[in-house]
PDB file of N, H, CA, C and O in Angstrom:
ATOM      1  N   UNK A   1       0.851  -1.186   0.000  1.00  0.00           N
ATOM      2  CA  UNK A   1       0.000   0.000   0.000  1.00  0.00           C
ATOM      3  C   UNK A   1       0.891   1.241   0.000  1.00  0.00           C
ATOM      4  O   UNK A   1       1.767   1.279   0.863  1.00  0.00           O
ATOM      5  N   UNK A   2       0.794   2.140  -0.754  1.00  0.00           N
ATOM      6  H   UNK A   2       0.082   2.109  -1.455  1.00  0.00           H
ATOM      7  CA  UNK A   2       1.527   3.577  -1.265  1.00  0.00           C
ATOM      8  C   UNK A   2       0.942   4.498   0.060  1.00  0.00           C
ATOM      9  O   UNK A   2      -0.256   4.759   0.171  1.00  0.00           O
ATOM     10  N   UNK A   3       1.755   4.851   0.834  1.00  0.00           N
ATOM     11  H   UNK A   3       2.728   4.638   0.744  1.00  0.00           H
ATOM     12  CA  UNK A   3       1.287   6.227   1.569  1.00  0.00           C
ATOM     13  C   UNK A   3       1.162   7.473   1.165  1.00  0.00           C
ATOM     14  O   UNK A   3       0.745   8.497   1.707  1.00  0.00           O
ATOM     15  N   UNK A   4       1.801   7.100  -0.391  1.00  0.00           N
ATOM     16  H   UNK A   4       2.140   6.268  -0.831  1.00  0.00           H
ATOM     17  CA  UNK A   4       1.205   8.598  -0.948  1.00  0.00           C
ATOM     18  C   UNK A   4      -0.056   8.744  -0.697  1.00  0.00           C
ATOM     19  O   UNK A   4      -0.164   9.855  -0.179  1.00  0.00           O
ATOM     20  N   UNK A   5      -1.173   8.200  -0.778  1.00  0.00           N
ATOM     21  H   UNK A   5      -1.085   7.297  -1.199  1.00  0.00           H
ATOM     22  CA  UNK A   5      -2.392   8.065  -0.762  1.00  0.00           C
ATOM     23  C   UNK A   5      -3.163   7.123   0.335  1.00  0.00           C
ATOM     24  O   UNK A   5      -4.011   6.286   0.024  1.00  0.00           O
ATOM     25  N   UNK A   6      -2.763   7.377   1.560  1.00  0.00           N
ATOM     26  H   UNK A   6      -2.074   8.057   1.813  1.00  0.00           H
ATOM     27  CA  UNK A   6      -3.796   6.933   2.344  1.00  0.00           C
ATOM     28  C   UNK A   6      -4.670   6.805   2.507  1.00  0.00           C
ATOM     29  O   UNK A   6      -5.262   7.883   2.563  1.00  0.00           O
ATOM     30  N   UNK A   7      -5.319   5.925   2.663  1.00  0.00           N
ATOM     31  H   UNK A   7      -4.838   5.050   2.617  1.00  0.00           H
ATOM     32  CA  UNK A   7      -7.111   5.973   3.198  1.00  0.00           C
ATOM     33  C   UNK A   7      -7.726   6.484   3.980  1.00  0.00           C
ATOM     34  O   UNK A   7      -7.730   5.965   5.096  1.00  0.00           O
ATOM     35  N   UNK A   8      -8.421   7.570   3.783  1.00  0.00           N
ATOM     36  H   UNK A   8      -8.417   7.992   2.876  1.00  0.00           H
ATOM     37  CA  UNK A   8      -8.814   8.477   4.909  1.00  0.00           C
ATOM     38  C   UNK A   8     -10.407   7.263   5.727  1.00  0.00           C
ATOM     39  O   UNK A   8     -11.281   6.564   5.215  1.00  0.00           O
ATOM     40  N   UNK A   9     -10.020   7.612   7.144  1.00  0.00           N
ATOM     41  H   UNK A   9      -9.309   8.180   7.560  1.00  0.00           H
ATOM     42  CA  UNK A   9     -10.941   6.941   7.853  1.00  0.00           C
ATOM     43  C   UNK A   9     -12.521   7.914   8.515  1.00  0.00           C
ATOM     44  O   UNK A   9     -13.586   7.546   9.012  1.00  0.00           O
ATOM     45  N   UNK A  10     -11.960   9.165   8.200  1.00  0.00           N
ATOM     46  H   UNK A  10     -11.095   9.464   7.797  1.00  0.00           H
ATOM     47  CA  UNK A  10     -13.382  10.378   8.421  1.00  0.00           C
ATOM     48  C   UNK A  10     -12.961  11.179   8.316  1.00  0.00           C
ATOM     49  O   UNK A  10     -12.079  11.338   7.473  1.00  0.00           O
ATOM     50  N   UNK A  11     -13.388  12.149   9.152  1.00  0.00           N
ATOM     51  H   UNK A  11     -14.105  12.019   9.837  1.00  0.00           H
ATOM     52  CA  UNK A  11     -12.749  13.677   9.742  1.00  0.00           C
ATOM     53  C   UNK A  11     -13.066  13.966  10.942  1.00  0.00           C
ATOM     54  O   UNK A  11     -14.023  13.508  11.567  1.00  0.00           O
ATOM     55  N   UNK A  12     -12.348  14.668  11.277  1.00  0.00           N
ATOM     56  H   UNK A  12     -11.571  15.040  10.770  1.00  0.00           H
ATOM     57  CA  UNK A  12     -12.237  15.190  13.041  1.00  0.00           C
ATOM     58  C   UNK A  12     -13.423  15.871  13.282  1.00  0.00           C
ATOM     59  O   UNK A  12     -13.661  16.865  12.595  1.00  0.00           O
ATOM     60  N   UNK A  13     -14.580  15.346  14.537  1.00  0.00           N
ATOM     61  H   UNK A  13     -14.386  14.538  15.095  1.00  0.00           H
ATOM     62  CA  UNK A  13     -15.283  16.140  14.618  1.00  0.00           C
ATOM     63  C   UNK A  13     -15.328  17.618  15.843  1.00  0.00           C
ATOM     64  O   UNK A  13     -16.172  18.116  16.588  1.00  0.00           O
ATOM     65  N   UNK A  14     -13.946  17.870  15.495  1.00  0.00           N
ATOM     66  H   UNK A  14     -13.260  17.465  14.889  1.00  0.00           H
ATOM     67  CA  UNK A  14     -13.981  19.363  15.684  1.00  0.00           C
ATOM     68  C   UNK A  14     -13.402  20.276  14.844  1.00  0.00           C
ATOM     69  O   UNK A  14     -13.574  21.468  15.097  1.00  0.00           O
ATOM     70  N   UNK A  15     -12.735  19.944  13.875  1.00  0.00           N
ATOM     71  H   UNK A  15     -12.595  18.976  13.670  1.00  0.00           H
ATOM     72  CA  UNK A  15     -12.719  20.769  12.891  1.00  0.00           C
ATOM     73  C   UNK A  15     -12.975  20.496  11.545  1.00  0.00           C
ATOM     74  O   UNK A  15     -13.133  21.396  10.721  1.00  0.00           O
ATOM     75  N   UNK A  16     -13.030  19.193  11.250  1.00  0.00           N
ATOM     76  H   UNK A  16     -12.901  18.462  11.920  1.00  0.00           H
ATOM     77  CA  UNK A  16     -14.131  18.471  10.312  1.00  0.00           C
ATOM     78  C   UNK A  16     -12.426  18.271   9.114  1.00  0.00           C
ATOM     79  O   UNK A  16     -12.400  18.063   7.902  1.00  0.00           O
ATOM     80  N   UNK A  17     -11.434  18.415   9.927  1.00  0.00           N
ATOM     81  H   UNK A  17     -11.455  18.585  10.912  1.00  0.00           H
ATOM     82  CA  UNK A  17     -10.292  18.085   8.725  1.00  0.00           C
ATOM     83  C   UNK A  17     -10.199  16.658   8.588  1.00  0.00           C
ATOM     84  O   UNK A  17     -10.622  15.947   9.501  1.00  0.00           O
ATOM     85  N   UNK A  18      -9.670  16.132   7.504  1.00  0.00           N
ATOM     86  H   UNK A  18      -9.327  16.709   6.763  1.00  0.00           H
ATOM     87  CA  UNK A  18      -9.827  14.531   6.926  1.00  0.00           C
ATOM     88  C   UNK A  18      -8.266  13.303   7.674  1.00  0.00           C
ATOM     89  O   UNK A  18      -7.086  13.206   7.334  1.00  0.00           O
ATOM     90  N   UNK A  19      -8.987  12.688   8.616  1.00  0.00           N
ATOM     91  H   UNK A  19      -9.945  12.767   8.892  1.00  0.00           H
ATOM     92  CA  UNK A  19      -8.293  11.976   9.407  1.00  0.00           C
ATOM     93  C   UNK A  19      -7.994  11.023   8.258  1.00  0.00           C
ATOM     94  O   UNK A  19      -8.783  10.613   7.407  1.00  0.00           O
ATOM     95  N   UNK A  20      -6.636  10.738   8.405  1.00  0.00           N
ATOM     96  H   UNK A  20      -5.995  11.072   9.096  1.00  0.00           H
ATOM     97  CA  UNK A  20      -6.266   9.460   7.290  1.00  0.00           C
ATOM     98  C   UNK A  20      -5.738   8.030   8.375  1.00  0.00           C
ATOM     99  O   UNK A  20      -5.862   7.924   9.596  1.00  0.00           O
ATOM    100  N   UNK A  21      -5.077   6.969   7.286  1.00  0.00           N
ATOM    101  H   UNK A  21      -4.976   7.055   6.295  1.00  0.00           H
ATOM    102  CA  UNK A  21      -5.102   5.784   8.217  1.00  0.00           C
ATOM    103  C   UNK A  21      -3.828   6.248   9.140  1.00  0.00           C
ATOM    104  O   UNK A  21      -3.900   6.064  10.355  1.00  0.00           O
ATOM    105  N   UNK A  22      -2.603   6.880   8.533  1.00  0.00           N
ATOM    106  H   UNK A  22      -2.545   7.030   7.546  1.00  0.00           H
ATOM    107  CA  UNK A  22      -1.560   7.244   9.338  1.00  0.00           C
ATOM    108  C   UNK A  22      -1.617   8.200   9.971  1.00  0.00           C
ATOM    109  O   UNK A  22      -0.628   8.931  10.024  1.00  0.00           O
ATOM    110  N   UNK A  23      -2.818   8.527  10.682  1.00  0.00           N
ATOM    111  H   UNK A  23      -3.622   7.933  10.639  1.00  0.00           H
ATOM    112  CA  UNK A  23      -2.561   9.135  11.507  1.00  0.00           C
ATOM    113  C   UNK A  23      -3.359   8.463  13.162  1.00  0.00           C
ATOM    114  O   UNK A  23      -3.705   9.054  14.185  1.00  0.00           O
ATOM    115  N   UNK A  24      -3.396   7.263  12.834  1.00  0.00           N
ATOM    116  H   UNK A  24      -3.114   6.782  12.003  1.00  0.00           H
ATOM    117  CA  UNK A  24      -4.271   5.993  13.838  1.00  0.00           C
ATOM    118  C   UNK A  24      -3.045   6.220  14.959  1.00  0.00           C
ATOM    119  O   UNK A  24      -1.839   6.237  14.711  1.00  0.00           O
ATOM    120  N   UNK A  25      -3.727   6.398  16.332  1.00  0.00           N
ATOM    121  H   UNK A  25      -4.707   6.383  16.533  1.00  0.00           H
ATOM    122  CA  UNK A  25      -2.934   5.863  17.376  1.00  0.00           C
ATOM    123  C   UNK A  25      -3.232   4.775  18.052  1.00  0.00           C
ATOM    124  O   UNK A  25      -2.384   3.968  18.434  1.00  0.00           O
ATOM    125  N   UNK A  26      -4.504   4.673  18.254  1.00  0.00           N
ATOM    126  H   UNK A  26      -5.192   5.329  17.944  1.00  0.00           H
ATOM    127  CA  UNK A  26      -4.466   3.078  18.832  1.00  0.00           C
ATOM    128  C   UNK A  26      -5.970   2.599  17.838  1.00  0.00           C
ATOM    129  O   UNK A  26      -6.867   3.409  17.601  1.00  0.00           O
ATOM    130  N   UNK A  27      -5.987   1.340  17.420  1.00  0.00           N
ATOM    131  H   UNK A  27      -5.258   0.682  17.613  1.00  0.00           H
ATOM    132  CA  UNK A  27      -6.879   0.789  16.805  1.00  0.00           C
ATOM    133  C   UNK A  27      -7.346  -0.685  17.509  1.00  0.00           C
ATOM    134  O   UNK A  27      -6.473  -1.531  17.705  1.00  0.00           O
ATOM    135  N   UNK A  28      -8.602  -0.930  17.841  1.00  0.00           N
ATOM    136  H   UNK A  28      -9.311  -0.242  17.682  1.00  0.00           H
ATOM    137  CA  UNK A  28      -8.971  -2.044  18.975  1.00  0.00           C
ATOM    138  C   UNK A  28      -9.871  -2.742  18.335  1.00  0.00           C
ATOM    139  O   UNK A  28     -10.119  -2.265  17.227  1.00  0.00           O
ATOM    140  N   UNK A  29     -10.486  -3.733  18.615  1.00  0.00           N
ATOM    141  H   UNK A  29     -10.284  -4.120  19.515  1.00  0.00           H
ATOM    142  CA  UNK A  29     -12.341  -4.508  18.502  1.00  0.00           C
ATOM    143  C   UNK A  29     -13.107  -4.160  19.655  1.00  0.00           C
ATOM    144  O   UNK A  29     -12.651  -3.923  20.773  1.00  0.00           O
ATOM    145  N   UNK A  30     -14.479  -4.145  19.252  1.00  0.00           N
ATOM    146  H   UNK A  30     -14.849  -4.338  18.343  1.00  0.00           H
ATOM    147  CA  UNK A  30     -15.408  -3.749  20.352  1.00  0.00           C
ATOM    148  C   UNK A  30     -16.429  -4.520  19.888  1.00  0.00           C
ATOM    149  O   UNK A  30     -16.234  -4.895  18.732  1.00  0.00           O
ATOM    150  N   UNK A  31     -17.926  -5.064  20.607  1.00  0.00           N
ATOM    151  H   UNK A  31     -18.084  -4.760  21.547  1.00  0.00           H
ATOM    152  CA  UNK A  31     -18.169  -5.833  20.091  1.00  0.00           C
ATOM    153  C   UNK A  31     -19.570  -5.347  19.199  1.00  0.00           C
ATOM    154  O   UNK A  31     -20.719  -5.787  19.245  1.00  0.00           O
ATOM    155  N   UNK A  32     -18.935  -4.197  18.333  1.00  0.00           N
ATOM    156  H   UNK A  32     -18.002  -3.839  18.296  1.00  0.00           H
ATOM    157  CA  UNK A  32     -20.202  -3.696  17.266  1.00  0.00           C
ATOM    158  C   UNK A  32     -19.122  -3.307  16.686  1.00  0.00           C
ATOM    159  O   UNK A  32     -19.140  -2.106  16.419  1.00  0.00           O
ATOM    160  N   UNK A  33     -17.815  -4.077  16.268  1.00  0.00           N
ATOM    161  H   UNK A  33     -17.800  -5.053  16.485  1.00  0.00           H
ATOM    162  CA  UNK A  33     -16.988  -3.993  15.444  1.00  0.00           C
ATOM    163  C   UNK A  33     -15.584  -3.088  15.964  1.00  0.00           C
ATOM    164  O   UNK A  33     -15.447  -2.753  17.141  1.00  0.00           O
ATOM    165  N   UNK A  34     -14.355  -2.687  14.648  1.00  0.00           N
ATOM    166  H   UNK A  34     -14.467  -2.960  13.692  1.00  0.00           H
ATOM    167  CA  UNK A  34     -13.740  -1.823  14.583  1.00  0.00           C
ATOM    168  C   UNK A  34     -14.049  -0.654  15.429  1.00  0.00           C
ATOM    169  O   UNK A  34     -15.111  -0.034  15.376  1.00  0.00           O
ATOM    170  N   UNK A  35     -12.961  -0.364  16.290  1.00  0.00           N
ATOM    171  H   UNK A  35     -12.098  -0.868  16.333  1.00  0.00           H
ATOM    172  CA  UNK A  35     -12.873   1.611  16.244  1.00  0.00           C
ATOM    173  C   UNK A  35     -11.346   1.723  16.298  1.00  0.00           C
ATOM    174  O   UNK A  35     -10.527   0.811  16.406  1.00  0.00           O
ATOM    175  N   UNK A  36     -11.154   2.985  16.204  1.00  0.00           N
ATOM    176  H   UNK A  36     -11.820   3.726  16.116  1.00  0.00           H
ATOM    177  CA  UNK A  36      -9.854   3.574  16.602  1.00  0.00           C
ATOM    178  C   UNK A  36      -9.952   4.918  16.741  1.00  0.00           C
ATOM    179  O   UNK A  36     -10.842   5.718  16.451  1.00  0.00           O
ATOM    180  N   UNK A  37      -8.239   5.090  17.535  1.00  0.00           N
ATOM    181  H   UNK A  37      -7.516   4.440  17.770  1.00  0.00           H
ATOM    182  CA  UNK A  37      -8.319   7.109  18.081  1.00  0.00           C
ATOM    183  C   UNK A  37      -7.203   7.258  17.078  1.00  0.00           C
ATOM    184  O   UNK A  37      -6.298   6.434  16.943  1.00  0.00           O
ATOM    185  N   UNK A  38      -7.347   8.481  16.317  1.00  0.00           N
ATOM    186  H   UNK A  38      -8.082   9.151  16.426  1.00  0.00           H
ATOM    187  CA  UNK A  38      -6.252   8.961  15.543  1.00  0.00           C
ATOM    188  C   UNK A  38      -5.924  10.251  16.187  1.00  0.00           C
ATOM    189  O   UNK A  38      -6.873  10.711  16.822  1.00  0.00           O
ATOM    190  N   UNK A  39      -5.094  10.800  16.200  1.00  0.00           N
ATOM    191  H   UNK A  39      -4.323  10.426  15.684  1.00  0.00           H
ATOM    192  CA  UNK A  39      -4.492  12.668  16.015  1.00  0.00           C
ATOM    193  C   UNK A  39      -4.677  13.165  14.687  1.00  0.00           C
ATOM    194  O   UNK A  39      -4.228  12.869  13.580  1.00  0.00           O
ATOM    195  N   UNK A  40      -5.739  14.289  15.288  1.00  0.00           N
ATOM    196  H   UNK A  40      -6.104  14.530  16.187  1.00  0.00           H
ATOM    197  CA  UNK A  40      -6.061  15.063  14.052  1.00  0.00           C
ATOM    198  C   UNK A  40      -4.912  16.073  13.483  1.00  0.00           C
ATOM    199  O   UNK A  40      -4.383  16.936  14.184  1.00  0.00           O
ATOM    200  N   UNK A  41      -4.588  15.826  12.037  1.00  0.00           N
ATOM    201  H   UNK A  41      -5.018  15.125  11.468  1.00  0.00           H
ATOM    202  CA  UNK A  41      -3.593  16.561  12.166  1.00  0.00           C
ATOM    203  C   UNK A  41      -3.620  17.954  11.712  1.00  0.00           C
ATOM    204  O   UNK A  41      -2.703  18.412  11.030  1.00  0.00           O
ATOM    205  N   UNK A  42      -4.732  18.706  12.099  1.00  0.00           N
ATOM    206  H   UNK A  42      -5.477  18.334  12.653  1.00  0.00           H
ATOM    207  CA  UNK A  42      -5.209  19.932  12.171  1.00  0.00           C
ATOM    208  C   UNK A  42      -5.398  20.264  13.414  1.00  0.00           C
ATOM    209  O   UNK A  42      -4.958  21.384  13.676  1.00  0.00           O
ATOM    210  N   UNK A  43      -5.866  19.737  14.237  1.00  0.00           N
ATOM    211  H   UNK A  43      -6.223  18.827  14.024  1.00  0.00           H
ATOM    212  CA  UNK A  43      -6.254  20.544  15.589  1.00  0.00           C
ATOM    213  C   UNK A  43      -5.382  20.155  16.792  1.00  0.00           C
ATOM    214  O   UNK A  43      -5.058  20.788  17.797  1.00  0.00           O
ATOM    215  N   UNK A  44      -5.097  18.861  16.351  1.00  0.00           N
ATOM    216  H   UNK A  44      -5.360  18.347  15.535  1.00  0.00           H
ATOM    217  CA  UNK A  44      -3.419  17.833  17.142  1.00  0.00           C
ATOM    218  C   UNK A  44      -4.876  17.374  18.249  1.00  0.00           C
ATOM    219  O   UNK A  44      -4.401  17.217  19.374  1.00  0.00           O
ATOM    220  N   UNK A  45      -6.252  17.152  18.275  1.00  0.00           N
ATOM    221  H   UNK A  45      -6.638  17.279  17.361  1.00  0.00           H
ATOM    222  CA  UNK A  45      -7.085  16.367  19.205  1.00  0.00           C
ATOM    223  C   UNK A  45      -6.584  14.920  18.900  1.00  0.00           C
ATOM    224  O   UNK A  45      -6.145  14.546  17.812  1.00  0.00           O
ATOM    225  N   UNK A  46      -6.731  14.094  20.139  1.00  0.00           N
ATOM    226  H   UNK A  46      -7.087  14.398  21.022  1.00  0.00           H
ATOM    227  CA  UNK A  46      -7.237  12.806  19.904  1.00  0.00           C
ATOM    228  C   UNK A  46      -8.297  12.644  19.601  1.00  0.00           C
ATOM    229  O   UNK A  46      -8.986  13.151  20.487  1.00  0.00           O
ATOM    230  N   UNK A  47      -8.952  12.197  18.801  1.00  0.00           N
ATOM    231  H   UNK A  47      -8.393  11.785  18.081  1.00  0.00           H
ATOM    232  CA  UNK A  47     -10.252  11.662  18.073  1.00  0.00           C
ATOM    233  C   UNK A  47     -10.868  10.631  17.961  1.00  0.00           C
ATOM    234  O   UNK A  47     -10.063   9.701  17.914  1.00  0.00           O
ATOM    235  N   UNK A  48     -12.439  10.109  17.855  1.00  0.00           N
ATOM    236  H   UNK A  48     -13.093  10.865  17.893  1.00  0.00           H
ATOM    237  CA  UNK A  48     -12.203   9.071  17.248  1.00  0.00           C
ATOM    238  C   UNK A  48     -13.467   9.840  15.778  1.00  0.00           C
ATOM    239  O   UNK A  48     -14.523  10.452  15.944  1.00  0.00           O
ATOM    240  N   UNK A  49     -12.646   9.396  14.256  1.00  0.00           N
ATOM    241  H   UNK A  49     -11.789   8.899  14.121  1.00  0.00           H
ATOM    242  CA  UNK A  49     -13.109   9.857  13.180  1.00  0.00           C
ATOM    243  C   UNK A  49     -14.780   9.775  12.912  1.00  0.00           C
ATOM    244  O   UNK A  49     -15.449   8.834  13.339  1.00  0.00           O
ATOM    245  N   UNK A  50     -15.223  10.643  12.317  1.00  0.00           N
ATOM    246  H   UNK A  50     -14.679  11.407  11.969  1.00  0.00           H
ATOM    247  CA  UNK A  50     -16.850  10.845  12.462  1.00  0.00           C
ATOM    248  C   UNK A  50     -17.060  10.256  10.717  1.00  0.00           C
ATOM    249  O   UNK A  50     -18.183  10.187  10.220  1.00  0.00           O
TER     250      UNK A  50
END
């Protein structure tokens, strides 16, 4: 997979900028699937993508 082009996973819902996969800090299972917290790299929040 090319990091030129990451896969964005949402955007931050506080400034609505586009969270990509490299910017994942921790990624887990829950049991209604996937989540993870990324750093937005606009506002520097921990997140989890909307």
């Amino acid at each position: 997979m090319s990091t030129a082009n990451p896969p964005s996973l949402g955007i931050c819902p506080f400034c609505n900028t586009e969270i990509m996969t490299t910017d994942v800090i921790l990624e887990y299972e829950t049991e209604t699937g996937p989540a993870v917290y990324a750093e937005c790299p606009e506002c520097r929040d921990v997140v989890t993508p909307q």
